[in-house]
PDB file as gemmi writes it, atoms N, CA and C in Angstrom:
CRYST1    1.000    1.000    1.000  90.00  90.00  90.00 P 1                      
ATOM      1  N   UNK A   1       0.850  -1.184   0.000  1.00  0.00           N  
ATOM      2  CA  UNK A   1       0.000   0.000   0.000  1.00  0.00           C  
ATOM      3  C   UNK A   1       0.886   1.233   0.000  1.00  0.00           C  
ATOM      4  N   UNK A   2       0.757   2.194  -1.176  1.00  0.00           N  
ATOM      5  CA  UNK A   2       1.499   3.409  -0.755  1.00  0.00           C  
ATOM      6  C   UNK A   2       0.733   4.700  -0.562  1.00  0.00           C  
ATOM      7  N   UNK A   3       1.276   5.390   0.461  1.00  0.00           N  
ATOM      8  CA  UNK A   3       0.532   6.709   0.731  1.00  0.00           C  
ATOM      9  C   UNK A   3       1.070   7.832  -0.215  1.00  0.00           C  
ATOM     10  N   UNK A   4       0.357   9.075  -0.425  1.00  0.00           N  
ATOM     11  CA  UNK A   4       0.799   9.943  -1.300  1.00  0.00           C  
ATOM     12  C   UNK A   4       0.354  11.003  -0.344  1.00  0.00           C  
ATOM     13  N   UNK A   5       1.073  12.077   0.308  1.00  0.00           N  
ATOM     14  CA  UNK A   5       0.676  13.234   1.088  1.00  0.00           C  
ATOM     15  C   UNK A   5      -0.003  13.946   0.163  1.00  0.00           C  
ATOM     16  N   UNK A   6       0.091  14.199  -1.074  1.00  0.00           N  
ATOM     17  CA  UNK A   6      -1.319  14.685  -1.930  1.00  0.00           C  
ATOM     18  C   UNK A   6      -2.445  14.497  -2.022  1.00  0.00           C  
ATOM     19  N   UNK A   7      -2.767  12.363  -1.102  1.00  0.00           N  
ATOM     20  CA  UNK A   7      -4.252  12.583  -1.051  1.00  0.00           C  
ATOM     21  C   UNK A   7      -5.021  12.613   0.202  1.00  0.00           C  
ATOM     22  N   UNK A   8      -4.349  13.397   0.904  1.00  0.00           N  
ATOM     23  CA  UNK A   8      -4.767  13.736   2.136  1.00  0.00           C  
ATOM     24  C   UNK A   8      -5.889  15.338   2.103  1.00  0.00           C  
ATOM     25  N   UNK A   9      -6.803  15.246   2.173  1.00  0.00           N  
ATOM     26  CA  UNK A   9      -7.709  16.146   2.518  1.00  0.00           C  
ATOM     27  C   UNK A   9      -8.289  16.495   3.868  1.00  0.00           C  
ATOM     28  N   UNK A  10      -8.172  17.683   4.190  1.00  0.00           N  
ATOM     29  CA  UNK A  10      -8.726  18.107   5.288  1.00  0.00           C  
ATOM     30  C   UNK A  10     -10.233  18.163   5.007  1.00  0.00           C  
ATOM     31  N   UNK A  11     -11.118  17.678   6.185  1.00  0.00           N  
ATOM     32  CA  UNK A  11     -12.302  17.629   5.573  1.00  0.00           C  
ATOM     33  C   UNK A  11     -12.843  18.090   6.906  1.00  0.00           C  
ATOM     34  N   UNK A  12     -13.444  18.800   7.361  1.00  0.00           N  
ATOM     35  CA  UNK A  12     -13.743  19.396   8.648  1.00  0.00           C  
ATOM     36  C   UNK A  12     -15.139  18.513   8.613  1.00  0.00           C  
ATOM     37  N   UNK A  13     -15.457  18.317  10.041  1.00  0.00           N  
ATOM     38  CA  UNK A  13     -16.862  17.305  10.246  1.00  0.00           C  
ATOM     39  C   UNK A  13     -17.731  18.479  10.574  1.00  0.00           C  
ATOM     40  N   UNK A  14     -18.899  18.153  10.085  1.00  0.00           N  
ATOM     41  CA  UNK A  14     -20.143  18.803  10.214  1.00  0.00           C  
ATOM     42  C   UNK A  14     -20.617  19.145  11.150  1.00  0.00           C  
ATOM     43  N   UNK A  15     -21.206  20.177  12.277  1.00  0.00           N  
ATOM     44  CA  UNK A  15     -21.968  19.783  12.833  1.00  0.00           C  
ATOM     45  C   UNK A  15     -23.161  20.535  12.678  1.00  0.00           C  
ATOM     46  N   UNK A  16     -23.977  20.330  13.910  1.00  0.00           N  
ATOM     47  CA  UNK A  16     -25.246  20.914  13.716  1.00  0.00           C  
ATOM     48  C   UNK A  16     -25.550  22.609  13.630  1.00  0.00           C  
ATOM     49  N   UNK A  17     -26.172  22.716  12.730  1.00  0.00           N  
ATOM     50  CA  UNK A  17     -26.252  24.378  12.635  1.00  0.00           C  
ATOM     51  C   UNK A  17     -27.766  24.880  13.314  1.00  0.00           C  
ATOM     52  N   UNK A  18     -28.752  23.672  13.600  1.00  0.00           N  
ATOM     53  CA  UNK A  18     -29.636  24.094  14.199  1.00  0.00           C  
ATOM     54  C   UNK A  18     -29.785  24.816  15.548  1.00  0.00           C  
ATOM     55  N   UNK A  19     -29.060  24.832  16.318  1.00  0.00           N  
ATOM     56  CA  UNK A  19     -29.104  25.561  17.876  1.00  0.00           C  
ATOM     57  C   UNK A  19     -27.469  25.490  18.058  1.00  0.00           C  
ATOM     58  N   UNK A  20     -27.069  26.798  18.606  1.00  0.00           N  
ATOM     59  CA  UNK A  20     -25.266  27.167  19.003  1.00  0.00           C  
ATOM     60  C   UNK A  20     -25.800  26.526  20.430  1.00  0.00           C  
ATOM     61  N   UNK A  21     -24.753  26.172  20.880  1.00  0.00           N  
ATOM     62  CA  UNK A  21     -24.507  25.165  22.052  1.00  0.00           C  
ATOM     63  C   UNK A  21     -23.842  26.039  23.008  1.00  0.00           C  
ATOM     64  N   UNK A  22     -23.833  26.638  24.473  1.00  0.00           N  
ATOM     65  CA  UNK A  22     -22.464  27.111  25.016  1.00  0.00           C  
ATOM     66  C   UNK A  22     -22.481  25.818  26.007  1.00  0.00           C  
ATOM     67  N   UNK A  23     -20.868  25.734  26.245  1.00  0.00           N  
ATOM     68  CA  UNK A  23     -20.771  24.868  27.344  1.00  0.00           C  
ATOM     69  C   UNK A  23     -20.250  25.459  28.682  1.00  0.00           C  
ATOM     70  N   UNK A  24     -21.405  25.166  29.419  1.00  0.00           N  
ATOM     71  CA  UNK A  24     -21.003  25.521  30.887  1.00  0.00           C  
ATOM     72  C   UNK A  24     -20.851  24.403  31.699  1.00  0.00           C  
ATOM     73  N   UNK A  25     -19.696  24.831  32.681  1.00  0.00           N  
ATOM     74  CA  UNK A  25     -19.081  23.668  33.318  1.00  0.00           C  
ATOM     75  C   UNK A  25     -18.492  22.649  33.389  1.00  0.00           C  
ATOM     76  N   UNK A  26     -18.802  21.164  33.500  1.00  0.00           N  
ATOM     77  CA  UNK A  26     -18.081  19.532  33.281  1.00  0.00           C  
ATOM     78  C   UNK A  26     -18.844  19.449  32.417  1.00  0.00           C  
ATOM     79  N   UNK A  27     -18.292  19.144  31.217  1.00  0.00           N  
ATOM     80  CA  UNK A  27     -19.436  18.219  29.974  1.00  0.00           C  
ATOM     81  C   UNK A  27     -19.471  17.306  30.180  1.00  0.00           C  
ATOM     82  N   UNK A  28     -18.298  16.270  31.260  1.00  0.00           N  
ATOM     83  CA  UNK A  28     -18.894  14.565  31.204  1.00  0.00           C  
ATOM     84  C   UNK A  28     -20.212  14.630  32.380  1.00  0.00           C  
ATOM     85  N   UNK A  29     -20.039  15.374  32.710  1.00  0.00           N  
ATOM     86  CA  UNK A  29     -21.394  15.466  33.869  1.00  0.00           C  
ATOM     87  C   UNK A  29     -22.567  16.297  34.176  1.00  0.00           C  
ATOM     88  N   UNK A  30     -22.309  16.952  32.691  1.00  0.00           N  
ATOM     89  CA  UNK A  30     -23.324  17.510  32.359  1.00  0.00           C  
ATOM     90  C   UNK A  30     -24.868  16.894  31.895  1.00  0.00           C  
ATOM     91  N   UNK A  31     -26.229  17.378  32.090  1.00  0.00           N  
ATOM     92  CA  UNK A  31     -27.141  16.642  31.607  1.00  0.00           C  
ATOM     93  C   UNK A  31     -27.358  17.039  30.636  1.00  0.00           C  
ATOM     94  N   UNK A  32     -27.903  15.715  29.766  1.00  0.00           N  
ATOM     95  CA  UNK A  32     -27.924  15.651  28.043  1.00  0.00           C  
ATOM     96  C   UNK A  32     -29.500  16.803  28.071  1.00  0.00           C  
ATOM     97  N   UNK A  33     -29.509  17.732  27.031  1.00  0.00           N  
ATOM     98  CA  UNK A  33     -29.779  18.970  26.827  1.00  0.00           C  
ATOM     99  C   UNK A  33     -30.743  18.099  25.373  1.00  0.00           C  
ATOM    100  N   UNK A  34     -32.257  18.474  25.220  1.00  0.00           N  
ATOM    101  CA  UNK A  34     -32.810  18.154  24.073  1.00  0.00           C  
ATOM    102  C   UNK A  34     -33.099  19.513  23.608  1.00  0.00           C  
ATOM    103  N   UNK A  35     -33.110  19.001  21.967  1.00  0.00           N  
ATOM    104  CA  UNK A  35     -33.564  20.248  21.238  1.00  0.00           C  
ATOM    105  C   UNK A  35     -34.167  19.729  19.957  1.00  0.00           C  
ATOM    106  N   UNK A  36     -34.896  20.580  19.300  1.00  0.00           N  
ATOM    107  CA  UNK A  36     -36.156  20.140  18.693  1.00  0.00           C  
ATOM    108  C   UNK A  36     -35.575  20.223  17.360  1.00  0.00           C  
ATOM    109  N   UNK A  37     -35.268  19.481  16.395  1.00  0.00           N  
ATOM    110  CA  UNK A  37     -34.795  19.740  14.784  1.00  0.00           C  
ATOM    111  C   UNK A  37     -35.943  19.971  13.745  1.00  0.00           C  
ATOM    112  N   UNK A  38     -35.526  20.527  12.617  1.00  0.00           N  
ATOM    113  CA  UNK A  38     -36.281  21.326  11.842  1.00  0.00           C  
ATOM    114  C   UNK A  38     -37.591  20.134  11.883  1.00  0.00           C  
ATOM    115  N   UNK A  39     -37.469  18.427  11.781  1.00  0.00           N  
ATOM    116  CA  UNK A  39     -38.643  18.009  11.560  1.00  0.00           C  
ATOM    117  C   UNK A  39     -39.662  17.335  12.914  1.00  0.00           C  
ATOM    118  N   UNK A  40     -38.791  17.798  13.897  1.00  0.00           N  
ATOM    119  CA  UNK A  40     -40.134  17.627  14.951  1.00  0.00           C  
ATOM    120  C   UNK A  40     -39.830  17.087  16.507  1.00  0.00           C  
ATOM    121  N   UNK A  41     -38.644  16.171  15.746  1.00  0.00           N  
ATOM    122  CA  UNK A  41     -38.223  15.073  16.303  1.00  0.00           C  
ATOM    123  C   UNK A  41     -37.008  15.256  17.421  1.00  0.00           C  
ATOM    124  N   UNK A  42     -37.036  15.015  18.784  1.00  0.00           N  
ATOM    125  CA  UNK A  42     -36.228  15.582  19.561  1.00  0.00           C  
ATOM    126  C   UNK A  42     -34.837  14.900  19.482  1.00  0.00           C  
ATOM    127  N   UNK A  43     -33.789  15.610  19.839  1.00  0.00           N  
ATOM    128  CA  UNK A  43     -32.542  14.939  19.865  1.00  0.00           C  
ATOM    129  C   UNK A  43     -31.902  15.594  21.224  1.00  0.00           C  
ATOM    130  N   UNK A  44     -31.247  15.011  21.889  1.00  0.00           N  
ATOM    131  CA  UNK A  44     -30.323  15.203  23.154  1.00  0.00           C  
ATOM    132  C   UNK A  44     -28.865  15.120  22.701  1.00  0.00           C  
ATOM    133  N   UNK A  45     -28.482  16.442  23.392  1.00  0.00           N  
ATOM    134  CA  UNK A  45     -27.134  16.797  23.078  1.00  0.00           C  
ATOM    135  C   UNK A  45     -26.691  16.120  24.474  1.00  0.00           C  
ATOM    136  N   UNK A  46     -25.552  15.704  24.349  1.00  0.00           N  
ATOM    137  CA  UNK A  46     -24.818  15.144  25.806  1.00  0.00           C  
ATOM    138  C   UNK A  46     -23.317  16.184  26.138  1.00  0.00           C  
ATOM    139  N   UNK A  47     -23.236  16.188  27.100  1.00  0.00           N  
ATOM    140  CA  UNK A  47     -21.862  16.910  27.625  1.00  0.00           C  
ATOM    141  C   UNK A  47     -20.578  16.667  27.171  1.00  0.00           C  
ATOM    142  N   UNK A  48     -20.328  14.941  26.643  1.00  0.00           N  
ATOM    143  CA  UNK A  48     -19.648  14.553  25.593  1.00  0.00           C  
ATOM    144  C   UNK A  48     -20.115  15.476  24.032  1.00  0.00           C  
ATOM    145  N   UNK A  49     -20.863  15.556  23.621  1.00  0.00           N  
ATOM    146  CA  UNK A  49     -20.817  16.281  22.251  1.00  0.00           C  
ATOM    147  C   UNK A  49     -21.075  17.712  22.244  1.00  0.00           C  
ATOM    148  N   UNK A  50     -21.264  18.515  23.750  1.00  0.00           N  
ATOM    149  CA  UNK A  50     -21.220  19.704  23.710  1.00  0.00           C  
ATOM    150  C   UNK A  50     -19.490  19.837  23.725  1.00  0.00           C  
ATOM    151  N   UNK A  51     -18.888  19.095  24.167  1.00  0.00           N  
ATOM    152  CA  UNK A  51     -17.333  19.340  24.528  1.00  0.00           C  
ATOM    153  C   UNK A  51     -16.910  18.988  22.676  1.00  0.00           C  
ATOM    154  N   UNK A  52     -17.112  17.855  22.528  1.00  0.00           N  
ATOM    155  CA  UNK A  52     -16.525  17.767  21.176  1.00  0.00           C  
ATOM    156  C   UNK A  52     -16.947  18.638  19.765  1.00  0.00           C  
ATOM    157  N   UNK A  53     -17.798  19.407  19.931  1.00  0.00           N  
ATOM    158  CA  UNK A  53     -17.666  20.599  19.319  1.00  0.00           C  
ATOM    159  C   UNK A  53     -17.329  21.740  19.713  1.00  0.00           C  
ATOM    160  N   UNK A  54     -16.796  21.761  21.588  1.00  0.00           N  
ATOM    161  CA  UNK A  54     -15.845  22.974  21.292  1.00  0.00           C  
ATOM    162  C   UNK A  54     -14.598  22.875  20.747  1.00  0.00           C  
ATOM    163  N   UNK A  55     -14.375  21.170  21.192  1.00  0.00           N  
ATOM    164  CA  UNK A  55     -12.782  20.769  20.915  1.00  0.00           C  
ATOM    165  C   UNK A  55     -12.959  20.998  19.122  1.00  0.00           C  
ATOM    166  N   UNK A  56     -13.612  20.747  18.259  1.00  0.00           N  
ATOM    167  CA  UNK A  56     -13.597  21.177  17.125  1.00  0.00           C  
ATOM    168  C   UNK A  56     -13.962  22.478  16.464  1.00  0.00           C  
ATOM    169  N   UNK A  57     -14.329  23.442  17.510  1.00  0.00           N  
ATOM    170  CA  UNK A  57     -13.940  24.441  17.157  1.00  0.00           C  
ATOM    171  C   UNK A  57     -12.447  24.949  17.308  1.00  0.00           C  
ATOM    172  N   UNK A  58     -12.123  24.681  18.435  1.00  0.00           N  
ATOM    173  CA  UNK A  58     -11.149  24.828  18.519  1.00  0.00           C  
ATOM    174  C   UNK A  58      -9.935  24.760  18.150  1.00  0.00           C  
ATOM    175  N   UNK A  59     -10.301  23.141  17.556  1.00  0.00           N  
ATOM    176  CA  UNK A  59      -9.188  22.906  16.177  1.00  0.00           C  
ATOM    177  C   UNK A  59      -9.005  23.622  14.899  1.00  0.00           C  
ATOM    178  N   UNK A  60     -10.381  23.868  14.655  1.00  0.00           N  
ATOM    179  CA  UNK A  60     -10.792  24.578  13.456  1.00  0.00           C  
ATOM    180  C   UNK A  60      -9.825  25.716  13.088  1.00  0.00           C  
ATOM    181  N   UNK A  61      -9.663  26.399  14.355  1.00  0.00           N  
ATOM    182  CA  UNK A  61      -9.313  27.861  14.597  1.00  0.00           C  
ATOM    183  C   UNK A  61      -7.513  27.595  14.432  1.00  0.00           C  
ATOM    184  N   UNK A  62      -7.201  26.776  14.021  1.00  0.00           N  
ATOM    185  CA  UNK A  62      -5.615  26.362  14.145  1.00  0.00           C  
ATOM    186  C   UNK A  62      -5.333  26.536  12.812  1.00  0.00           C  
ATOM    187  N   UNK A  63      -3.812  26.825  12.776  1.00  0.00           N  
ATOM    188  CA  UNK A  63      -3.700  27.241  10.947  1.00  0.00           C  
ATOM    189  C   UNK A  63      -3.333  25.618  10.260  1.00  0.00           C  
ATOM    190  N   UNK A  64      -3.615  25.276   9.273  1.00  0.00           N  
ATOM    191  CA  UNK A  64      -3.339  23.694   9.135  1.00  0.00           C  
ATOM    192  C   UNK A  64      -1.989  23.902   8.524  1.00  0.00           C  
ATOM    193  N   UNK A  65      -1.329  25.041   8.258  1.00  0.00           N  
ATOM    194  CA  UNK A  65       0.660  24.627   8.283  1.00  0.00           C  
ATOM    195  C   UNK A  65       0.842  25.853   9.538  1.00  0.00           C  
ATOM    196  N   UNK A  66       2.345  24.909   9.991  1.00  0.00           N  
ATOM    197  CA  UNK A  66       2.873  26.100  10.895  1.00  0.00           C  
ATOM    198  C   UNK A  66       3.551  27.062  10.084  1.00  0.00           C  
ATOM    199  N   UNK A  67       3.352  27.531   9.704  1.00  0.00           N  
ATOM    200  CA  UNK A  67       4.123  28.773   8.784  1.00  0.00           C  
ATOM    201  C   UNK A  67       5.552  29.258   9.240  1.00  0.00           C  
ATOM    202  N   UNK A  68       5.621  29.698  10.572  1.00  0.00           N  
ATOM    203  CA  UNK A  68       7.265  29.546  10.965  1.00  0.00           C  
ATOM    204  C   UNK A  68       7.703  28.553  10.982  1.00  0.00           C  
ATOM    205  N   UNK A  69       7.556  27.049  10.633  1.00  0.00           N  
ATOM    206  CA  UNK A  69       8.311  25.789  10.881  1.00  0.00           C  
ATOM    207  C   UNK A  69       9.127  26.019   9.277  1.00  0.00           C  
ATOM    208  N   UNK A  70       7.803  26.120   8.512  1.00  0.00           N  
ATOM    209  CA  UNK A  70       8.039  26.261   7.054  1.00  0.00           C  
ATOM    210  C   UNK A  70       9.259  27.062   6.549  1.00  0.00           C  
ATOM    211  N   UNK A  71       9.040  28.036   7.254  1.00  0.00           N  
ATOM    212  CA  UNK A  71       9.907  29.488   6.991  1.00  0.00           C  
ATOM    213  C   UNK A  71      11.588  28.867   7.153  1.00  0.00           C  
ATOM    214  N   UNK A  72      11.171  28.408   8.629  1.00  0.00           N  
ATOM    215  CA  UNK A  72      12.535  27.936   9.337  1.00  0.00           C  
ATOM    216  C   UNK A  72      13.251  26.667   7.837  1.00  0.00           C  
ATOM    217  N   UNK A  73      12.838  26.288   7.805  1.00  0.00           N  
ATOM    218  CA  UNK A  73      13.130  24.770   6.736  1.00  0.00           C  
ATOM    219  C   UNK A  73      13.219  25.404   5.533  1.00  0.00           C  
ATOM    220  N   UNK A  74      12.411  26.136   4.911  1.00  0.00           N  
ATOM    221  CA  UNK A  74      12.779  26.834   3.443  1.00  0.00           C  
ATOM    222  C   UNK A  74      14.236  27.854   3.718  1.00  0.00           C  
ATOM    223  N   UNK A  75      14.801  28.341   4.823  1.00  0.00           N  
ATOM    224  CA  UNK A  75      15.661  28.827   5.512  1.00  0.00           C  
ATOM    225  C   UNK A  75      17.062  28.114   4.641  1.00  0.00           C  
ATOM    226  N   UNK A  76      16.889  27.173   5.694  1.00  0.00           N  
ATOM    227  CA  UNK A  76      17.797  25.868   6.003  1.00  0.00           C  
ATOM    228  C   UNK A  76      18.524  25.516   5.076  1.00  0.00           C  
ATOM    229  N   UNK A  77      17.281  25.518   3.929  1.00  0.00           N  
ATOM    230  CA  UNK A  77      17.053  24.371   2.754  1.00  0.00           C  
ATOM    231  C   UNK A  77      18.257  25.494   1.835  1.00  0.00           C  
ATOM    232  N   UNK A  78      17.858  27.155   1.701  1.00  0.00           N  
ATOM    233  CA  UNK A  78      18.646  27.509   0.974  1.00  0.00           C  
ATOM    234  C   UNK A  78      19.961  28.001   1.669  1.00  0.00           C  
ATOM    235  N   UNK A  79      20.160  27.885   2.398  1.00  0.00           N  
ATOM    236  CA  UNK A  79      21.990  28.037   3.101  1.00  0.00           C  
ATOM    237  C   UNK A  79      22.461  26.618   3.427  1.00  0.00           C  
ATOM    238  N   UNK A  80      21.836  25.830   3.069  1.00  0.00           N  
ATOM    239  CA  UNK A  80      22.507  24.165   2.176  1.00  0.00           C  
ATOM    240  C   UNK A  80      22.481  23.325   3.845  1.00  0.00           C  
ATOM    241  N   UNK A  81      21.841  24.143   5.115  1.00  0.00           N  
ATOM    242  CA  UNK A  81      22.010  23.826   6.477  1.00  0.00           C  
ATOM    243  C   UNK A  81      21.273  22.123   6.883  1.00  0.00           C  
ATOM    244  N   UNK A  82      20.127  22.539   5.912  1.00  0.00           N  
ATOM    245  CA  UNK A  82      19.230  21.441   6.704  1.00  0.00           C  
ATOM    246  C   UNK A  82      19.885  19.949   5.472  1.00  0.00           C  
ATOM    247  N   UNK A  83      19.937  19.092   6.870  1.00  0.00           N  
ATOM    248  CA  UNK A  83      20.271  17.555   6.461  1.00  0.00           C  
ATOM    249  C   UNK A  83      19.500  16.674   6.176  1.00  0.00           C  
ATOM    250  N   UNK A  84      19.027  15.808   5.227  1.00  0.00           N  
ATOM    251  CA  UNK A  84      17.962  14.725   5.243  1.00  0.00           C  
ATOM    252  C   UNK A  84      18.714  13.412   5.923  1.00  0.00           C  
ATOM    253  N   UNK A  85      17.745  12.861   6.226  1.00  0.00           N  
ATOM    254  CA  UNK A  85      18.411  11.050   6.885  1.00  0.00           C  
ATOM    255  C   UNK A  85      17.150  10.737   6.362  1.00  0.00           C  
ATOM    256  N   UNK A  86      17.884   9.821   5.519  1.00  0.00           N  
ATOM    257  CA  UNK A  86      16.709   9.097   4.467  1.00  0.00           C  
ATOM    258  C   UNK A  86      16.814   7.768   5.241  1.00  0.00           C  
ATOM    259  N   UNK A  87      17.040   7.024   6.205  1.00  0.00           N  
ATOM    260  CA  UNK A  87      17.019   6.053   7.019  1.00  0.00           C  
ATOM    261  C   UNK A  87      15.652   6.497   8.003  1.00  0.00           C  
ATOM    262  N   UNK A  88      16.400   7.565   8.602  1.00  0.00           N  
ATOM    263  CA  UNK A  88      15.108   8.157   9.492  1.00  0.00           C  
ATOM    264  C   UNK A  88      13.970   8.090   8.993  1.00  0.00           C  
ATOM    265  N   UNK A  89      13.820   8.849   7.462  1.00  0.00           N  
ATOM    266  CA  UNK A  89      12.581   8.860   6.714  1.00  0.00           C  
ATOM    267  C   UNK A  89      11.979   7.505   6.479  1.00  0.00           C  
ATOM    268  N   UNK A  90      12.733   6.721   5.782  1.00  0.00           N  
ATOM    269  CA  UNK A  90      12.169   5.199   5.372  1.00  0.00           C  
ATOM    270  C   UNK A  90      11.851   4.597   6.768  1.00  0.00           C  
ATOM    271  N   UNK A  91      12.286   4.784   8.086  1.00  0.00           N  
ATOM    272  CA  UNK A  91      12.110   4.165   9.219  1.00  0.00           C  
ATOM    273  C   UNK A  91      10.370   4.558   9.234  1.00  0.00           C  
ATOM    274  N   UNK A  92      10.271   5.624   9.433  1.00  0.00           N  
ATOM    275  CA  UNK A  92       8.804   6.750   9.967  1.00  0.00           C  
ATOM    276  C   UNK A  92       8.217   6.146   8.568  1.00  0.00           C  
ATOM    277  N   UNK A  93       8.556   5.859   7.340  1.00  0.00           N  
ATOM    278  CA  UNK A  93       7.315   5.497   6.507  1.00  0.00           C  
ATOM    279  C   UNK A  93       6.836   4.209   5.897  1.00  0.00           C  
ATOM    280  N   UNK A  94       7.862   3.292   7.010  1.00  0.00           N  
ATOM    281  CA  UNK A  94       7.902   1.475   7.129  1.00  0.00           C  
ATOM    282  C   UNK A  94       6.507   1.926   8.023  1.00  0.00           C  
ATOM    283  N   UNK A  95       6.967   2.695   9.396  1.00  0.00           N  
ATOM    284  CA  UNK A  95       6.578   2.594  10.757  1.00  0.00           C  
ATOM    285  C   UNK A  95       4.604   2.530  10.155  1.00  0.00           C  
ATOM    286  N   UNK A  96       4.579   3.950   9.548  1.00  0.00           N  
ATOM    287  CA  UNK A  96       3.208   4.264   9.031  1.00  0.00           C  
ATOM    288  C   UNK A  96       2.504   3.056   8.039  1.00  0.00           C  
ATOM    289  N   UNK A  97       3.271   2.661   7.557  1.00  0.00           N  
ATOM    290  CA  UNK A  97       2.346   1.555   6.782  1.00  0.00           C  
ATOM    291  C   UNK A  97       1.996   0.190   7.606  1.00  0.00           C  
ATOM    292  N   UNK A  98       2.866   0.206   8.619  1.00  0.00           N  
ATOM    293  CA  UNK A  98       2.977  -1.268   9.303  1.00  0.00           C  
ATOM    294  C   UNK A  98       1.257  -0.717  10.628  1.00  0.00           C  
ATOM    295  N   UNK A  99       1.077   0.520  10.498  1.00  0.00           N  
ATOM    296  CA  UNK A  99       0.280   1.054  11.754  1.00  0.00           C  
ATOM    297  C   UNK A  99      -1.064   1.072  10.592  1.00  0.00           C  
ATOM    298  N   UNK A 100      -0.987   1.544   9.749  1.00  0.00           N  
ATOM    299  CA  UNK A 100      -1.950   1.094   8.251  1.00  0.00           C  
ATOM    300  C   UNK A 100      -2.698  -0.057   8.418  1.00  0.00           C  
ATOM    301  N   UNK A 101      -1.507  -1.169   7.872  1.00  0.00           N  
ATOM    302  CA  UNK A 101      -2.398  -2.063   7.117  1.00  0.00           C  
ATOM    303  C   UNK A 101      -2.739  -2.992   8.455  1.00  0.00           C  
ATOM    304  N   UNK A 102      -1.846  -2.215   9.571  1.00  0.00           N  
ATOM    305  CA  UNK A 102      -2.774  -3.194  10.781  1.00  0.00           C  
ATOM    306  C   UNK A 102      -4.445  -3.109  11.459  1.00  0.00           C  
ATOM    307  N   UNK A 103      -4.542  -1.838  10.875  1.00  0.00           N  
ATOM    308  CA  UNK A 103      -6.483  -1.439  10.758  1.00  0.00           C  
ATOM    309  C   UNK A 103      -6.850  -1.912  10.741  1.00  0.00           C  
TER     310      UNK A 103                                                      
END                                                                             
């Protein structure tokens, strides 16, 4: 199996746009919160999924490159500084396929 970092897509998960959520307090011990969706039918939010959409907001809000890492390495790259270890590399991309195809 080979991976290609080209087909990696960020795909942000959905959530509900019907009612903004705030979370107050412990979400694991929070009580599950119902709310009514466009067709009638009630659904309960739990303290687990009020938390996991702040934690995904939160992620959201993160830049998906570090831009100074980049900077630093495009740096590197042209004052001839930065070294590859293509051992290291082939180690980390044995490691990833062996963590793969064990799914």
């Amino acid at each position: 199996m080979s991976i290609k970092i080209s087909d990696y897509q960020n795909r942000p998960v959905q959530t509900g746009t019907e009612k903004s959520v705030s979370r107050t307090g412990d979400a694991s011990s929070a009580p599950a919160e119902s709310v009514q969706v466009g067709s009638g039918s009630p659904v309960k939010i739990t303290g687990q999924a009020r938390q996991l959409a702040s934690l995904e907001q939160a992620v959201q809000s993160l830049p998906v490159v570090n831009e100074g890492r980049v900077a630093e390495i495009r740096l590197a790259l042209e004052e001839g500084r930065y070294q590859v270890n293509p051992e290291r590399i082939a180690e980390k991309l044995l490691r990833t396929e062996q963590e793969l195809s064990a799914k």
